[in-house]
C-alpha positions as CSV (number, residue, x, y, z in Angstrom):
1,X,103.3,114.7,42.5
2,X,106.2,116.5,43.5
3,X,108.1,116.7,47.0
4,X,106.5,120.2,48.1
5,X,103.5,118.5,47.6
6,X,104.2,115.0,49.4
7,X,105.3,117.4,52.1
8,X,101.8,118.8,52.9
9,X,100.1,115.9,52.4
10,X,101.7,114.0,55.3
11,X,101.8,117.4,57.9
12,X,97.9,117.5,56.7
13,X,98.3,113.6,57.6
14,X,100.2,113.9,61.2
15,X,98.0,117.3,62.1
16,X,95.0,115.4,61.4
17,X,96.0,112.1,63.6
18,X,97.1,114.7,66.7
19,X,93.8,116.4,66.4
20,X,92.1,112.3,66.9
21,X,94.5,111.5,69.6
22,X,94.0,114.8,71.8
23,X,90.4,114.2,71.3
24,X,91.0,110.6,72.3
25,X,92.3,111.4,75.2
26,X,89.8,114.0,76.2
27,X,87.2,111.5,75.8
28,X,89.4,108.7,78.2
29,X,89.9,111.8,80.6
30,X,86.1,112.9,81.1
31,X,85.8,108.7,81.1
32,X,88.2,108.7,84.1
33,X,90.5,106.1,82.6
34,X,93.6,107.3,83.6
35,X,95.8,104.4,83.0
36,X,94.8,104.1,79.8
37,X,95.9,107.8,79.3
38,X,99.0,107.5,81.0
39,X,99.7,104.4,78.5
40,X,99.0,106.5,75.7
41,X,102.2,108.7,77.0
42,X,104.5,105.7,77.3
43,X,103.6,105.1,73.6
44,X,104.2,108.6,72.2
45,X,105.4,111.0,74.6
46,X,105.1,114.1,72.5
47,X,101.3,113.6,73.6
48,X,102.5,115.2,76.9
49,X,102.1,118.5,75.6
50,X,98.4,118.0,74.2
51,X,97.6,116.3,78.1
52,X,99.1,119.8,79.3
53,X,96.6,121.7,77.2
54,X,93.5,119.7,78.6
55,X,94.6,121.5,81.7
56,X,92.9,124.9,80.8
57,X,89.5,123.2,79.4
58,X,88.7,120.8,82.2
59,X,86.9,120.6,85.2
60,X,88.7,120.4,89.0
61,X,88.5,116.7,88.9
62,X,89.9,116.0,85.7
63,X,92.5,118.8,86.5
64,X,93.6,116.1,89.5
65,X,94.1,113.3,87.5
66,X,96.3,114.9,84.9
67,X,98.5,116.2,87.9
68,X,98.7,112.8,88.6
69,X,99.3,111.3,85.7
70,X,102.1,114.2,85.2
71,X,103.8,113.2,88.1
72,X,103.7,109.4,87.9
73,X,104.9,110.1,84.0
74,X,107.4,112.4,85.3
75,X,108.8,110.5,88.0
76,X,110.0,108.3,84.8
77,X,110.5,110.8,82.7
78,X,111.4,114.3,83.8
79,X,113.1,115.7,80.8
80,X,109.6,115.3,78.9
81,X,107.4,117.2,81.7
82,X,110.4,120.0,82.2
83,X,109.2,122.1,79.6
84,X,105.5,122.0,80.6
85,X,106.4,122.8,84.9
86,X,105.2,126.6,84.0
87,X,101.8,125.7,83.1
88,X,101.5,123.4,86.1
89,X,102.4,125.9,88.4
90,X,100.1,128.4,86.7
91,X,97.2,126.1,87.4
92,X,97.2,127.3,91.0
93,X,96.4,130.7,89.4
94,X,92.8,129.5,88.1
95,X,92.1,127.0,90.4
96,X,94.5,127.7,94.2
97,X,91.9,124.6,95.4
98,X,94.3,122.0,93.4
99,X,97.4,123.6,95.5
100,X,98.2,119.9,97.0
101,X,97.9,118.3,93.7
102,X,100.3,120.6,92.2
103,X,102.5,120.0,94.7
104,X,103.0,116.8,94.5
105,X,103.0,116.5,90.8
106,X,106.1,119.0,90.9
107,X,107.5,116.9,93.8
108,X,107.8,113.7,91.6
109,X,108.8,115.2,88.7
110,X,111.3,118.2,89.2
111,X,113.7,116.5,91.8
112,X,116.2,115.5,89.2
113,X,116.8,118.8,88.1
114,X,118.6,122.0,90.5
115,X,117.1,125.0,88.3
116,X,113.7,123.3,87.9
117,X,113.7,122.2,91.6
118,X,115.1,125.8,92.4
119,X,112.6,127.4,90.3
120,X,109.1,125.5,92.1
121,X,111.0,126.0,96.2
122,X,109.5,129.2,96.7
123,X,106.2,128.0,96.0
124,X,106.7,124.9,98.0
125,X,108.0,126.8,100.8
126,X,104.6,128.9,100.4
127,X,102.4,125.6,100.5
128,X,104.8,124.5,103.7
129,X,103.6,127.5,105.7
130,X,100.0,126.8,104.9
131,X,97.4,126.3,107.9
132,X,96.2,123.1,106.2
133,X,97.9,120.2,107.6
134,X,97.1,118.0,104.6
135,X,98.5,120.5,102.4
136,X,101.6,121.0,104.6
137,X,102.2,117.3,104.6
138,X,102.2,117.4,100.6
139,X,104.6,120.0,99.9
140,X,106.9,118.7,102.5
141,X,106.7,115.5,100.5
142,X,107.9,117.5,97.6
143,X,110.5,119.2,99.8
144,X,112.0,115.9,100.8
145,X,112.1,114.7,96.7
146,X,113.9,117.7,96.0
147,X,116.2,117.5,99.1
148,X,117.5,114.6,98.1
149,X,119.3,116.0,95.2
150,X,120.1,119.1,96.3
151,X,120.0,119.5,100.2
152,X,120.9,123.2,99.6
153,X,118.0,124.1,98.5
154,X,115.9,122.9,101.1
155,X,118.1,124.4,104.1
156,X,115.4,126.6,105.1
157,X,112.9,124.0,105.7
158,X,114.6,121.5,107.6
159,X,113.9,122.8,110.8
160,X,110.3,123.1,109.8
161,X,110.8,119.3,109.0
162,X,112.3,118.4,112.3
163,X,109.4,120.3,114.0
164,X,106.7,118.1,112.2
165,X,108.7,115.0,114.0
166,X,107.2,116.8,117.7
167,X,103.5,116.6,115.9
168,X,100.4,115.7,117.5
169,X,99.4,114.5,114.0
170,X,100.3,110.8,113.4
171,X,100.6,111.7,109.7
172,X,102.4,114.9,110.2
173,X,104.9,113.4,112.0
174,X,105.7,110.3,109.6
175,X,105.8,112.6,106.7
176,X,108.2,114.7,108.1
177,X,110.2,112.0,109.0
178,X,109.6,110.6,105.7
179,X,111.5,113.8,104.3
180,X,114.1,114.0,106.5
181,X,114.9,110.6,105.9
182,X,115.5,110.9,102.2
183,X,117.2,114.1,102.3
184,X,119.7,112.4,105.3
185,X,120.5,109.7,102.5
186,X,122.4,111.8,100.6
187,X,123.4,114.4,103.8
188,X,123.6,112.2,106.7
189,X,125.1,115.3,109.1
190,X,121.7,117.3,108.3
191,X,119.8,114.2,110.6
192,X,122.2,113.7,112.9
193,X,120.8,115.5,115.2
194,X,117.4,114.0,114.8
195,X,118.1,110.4,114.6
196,X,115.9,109.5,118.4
197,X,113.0,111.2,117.0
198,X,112.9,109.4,113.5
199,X,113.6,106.1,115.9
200,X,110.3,106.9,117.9
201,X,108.7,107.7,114.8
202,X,109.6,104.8,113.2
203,X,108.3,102.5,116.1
204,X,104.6,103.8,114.7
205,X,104.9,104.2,111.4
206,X,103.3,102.4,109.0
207,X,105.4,100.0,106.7
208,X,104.5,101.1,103.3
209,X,105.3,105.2,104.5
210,X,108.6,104.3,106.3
211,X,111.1,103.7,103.1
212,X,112.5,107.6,103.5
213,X,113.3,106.5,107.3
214,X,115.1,102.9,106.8
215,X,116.8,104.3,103.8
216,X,118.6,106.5,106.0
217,X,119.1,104.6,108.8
218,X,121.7,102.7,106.0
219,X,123.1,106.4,105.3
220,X,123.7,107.4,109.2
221,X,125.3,103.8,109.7
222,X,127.3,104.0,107.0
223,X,129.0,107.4,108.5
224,X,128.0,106.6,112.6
225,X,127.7,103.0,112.9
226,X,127.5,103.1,116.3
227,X,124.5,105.2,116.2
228,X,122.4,102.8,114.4
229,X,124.0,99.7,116.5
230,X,120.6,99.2,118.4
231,X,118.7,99.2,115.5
232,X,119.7,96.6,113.1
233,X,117.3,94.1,114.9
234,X,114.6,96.8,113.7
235,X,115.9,96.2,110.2
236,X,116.2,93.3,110.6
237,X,112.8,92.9,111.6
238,X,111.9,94.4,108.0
239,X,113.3,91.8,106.1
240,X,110.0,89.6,106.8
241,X,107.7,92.9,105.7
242,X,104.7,91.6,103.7
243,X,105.4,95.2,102.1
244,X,108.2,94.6,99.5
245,X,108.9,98.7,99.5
246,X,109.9,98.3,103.3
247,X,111.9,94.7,102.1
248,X,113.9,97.1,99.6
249,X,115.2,100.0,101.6
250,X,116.0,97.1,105.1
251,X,118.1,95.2,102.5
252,X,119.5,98.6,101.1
253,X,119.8,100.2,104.7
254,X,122.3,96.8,105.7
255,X,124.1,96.7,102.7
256,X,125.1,100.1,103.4
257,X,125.8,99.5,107.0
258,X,128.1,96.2,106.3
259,X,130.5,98.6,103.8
260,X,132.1,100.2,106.8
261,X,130.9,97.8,109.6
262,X,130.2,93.9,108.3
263,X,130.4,92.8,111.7
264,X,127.1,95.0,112.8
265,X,124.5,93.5,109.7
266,X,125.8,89.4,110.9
267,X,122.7,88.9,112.7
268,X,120.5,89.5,109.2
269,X,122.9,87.4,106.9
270,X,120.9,84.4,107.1
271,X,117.9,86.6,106.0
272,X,119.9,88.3,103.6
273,X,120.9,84.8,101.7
274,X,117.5,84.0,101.8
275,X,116.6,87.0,99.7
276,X,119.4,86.9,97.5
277,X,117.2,84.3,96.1
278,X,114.2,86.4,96.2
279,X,111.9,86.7,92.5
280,X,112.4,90.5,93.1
281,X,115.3,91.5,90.9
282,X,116.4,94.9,93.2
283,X,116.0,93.1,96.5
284,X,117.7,89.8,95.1
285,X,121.3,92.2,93.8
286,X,120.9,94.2,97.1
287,X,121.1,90.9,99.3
288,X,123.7,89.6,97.1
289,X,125.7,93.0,97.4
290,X,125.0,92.9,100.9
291,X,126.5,89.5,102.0
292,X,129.4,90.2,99.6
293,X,130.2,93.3,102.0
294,X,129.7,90.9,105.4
């Protein structure tokens, strides 16, 4: 048997074993097993293109959990999803009911990248305007990812951020301040202005939605200590979280803080040697980097 011939046999081969695992995972989709697709991805990621396809042929519901998957596969792996954030977007064409879904799928995955965050904005910026407060709330989640890359891009919104903080909406006004908060890691000056309101905000908020905030509490002390002087007992505070997210970003936030003012984190050193024995790899480094700076 010659080469030409070896040749077709194993394309016949590989196009027969991608026709059984597409159909594998439509049967794990209609099945609702998510995980067990996402694991699929994590195997071979050049399934990511026939988990795309699935979005043309598939009910509403199923159409939601392959955003989600997207996303969560995304967040991990942008480069992978880049090519396919067209056909996302073009979902909203067939189906404009999945318009939260969509947004945060693109949220999670484009925020890495300035032209693929650049190309999704005007359609977040769209979804921002929207009556729907739920749907406001998810695209200003997305606005936040990509604003913490590339704060130019998001200019435009921030006041409609900052406005959310004034919110009758408990939710409304923790995701906006969720937002602000991670763009204001990277651009401090941008929350300046707004660092009472994300104070008061963070006296409600709920521990496992208030990483964006503590994060940049770290990033406003780092550049105005004195602003955040009143606050380190509130970080402090977060160093006994039962939520290990909130753990993270209070250890982060003070390790930050102590680079330019050691003296100000002293009251959460004998927290932060505790943790610097912690079984959490990230929190244990942070707490070690931490006390180094104090």
């Amino acid at each position: 048997m010659d080469g030409t011939a070896n040749a077709h046999i194993r394309e016949a081969a590989n196009m027969i074993k991608r026709v059984a695992m597409s159909k594998k995972i439509e049967n794990l989709l209609k099945e609702r097993r998510y995980g067990a697709v996402t694991d699929m991805l994590y195997e071979d990621p050049s399934l990511v293109s026939d988990l795309v396809g699935q979005l043309d042929t598939t009910n509403s519901n199923t159409q939601v959990g392959i955003l989600t998957i997207l996303g969560r596969y995304g967040f991990d792996h942008p480069e992978l999803v880049y090519p396919h954030v067209g056909a996302i977007m073009r979902v909203l064409d067939k189906n404009s009911a999945l318009k939260s879904d969509v947004a945060c799928a693109l949220g999670n995955l484009v925020f890495t990248s300035r032209e693929k965050s650049a190309d999704v904005m005007p359609m977040l910026a769209e979804l921002f305007q929207d009556e729907d407060s739920f749907l406001r709330q998810d695209a200003a989640a997305a606005i936040g990812n990509i604003g913490f890359n590339f704060p130019e891009l998001v200019e435009k919104e921030i006041e409609g951020l900052k406005t959310m903080l004034d919110s009758d909406d408990e939710d409304e006004r923790e995701t906006g301040a969720q937002a602000l908060g991670k763009i204001g890691i990277n651009s401090p000056e941008v929350i300046k202005g707004s660092f009472p309101k994300l104070v008061k905000v963070l006296e409600h908020a709920k521990e496992a939605s208030c990483g964006g905030i503590i994060s940049a509490f770290g990033a406003l002390g780092y550049h105005y200590p004195e602003m955040v002087r009143e606050q380190i007992p509130r970080l402090v505070g977060y160093l006994h979280s039962s939520n290990q997210v909130a753990v993270k970003n209070a250890v982060m936030a003070l390790g930050i803080i102590g680079m330019t003012q050691p003296d100000l984190i002293e009251p959460a050193v004998p927290d932060l040697r505790k943790l610097a024995e912690d079984p959490d790899r990230e929190i244990r480094l942070n707490a070690m980097v931490a006390i180094s700076k104090s």
